[in-house]
N, C-alpha and C positions, 0 to 999 in steps of 0.2 A: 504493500500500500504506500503509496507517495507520502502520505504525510507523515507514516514511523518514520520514512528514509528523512524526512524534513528537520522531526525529531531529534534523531542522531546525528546528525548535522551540526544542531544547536551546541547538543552535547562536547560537539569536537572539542570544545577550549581547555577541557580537561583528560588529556591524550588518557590517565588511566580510566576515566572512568566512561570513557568511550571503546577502551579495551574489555571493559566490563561487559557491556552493554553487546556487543560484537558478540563475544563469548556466547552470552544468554542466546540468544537469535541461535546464531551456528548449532547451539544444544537444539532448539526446537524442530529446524529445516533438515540437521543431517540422519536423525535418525529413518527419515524417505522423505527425498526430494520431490518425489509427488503424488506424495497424499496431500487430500485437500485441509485448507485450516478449517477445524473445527471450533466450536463455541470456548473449548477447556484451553486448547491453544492461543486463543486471540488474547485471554484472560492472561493468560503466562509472560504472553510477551508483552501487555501492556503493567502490567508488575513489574516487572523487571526492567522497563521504562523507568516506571517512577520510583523504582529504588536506587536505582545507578543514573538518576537525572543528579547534575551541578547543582548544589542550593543553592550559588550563591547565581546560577542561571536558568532558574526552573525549564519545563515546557513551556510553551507558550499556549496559553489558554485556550486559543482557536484549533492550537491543532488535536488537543489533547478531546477537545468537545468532538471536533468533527471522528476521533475514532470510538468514541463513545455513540455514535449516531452510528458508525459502521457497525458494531458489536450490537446495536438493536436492530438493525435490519438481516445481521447473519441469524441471530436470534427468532425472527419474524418469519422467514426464510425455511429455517430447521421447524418450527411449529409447522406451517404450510405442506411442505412435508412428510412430515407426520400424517399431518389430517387427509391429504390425499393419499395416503395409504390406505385410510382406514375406509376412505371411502371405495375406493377399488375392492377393496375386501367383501365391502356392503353391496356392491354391484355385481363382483361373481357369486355371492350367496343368493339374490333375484335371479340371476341368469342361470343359476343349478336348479332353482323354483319352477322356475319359466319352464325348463326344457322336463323336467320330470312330470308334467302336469300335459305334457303331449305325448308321452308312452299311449298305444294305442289306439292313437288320430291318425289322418293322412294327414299327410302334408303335400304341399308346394313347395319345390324352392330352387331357385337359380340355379344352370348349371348344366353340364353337356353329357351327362355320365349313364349309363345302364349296364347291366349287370346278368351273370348269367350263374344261377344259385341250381344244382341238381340239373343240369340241363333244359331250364327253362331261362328265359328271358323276358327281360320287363319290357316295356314300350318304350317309343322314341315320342317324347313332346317338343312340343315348340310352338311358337304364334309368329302369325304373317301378319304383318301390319299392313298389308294390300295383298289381293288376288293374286294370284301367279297362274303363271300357263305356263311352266315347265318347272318340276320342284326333282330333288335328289336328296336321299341322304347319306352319307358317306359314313359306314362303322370303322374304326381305329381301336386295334388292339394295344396294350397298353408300352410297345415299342413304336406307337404311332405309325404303325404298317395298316393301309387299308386293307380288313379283308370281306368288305361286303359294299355293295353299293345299292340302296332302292328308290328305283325310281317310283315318283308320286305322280308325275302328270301335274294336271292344273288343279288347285284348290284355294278355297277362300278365304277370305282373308278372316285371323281370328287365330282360338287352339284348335291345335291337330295332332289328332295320337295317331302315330303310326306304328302295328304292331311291326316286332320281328322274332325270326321263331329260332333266334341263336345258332343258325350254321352261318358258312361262311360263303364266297361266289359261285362253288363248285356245289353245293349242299352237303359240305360234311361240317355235322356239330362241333362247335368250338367249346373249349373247356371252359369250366368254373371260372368266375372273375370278372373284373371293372372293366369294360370298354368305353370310349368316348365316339362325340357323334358331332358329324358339321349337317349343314344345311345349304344348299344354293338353290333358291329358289328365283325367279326372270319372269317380268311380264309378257308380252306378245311384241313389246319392240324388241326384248333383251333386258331391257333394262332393271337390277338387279331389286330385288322386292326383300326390306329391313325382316329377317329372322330374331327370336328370341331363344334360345333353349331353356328351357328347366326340367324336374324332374317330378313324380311325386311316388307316394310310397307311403308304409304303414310304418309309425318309429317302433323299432322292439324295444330299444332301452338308452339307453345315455352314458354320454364319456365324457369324463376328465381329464384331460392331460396339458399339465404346465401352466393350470390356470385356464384352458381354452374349453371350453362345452361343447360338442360334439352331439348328432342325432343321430344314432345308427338304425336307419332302413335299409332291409335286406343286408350285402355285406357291403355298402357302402356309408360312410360316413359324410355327413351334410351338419358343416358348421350352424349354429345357431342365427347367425346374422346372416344366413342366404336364403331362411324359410320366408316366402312370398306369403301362405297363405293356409291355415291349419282347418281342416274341417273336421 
């Protein structure tokens, strides 16, 4: 802080008790140079200020207030904090509420993913925000290899499930697991017609991990803040 270095400055006229002063600091800063100061350190080094200050050239009052003003706002700072911790706390204990209180709903929710549990497979969602006259959709296994492609033709604008019955372009069923899905849907010039994906699904039960809340339908997992819509 500029104004200790201001401080010690003052101090210089008394080479030892600037040697002093030097001392105290060095104890505080080398046992790790970067950690940050805390509340019990700003306190140490301003003690040790005013024991090894000149009497006969105190501090000078403006600087010693202005680090007093800095020690109330590290102070303010550490409370703040605090209280946003506690609050985060109180916010994943609602959002473990929230999501355990959807066990055995469908849901909605954002997202490009289906899934193929026992050799069956869920459906492909999604919304056209305009008609299209040529729609596709593209299945990707989860090395991002296409291995299905269904064409839709034209359909309207709005949701649209489209089943798939989990094989691949030749009809051999593909194994257990998460695939992903695109959309290219074109009006009657070409011109490209706005797709949405989501998903929906029955939740079995709810995950924890590292603080994040998690909905597992079927064996896919669906963050809490992607559910669109819970019936």
């Amino acid at each position: 802080m500029s104004t200790i270095g201001t401080a010690q400055n003052t101090q210089g006229t008394s080479p030892a008790t600037a040697g002093a002063t030097g001392t105290t600091t060095g104890t505080l800063t080398s046992k790790n140079p970067n950690a940050t100061m805390g509340q019990a350190d700003f306190l140490k080094l301003l003690i040790a200020q005013l024991k090894h200050q000149d009497p006969l050239n105190p501090m000078n009052s403006d600087a010693f207030t202005s680090e007093m003003a800095q020690f109330s706002s590290l102070e303010q700072l550490t409370n703040i904090n605090t209280n946003l911790g506690g609050l985060a706390n109180v916010q994943n204990a609602v959002n473990n509420s929230e999501a355990m209180g959807m066990i055995g709903r469908t849901i909605q929710a954002a997202g490009n993913s289906v899934s193929i549990t026992n050799g069956k497979a869920t459906s492909v969602n999604f919304n056209l925000a305009d008609a299209s006259h040529t729609t596709t959709v593209a299945i990707s296994n989860s090395q991002g290899q296409v291995v299905n492609v269904l064409p839709q033709g034209a359909l309207g604008a709005g949701n649209q499930t489209v089943p798939w019955d989990g094989k691949d372009s030749n009809g051999n069923l593909l194994p257990d697991g998460t695939y992903t899905y695109t959309v290219n849907a074109a009006d009657a010039s070409g011109n490209p017609v706005l797709s949405t994906t989501y998903m929906t699904g029955v939740v079995s039960s709810v995950s924890v991990l590292n603080g994040t809340t998690s909905l597992n339908v079927g064996n896919q997992q669906v963050s809490l803040g992607s559910v669109m819509n819970v019936k």
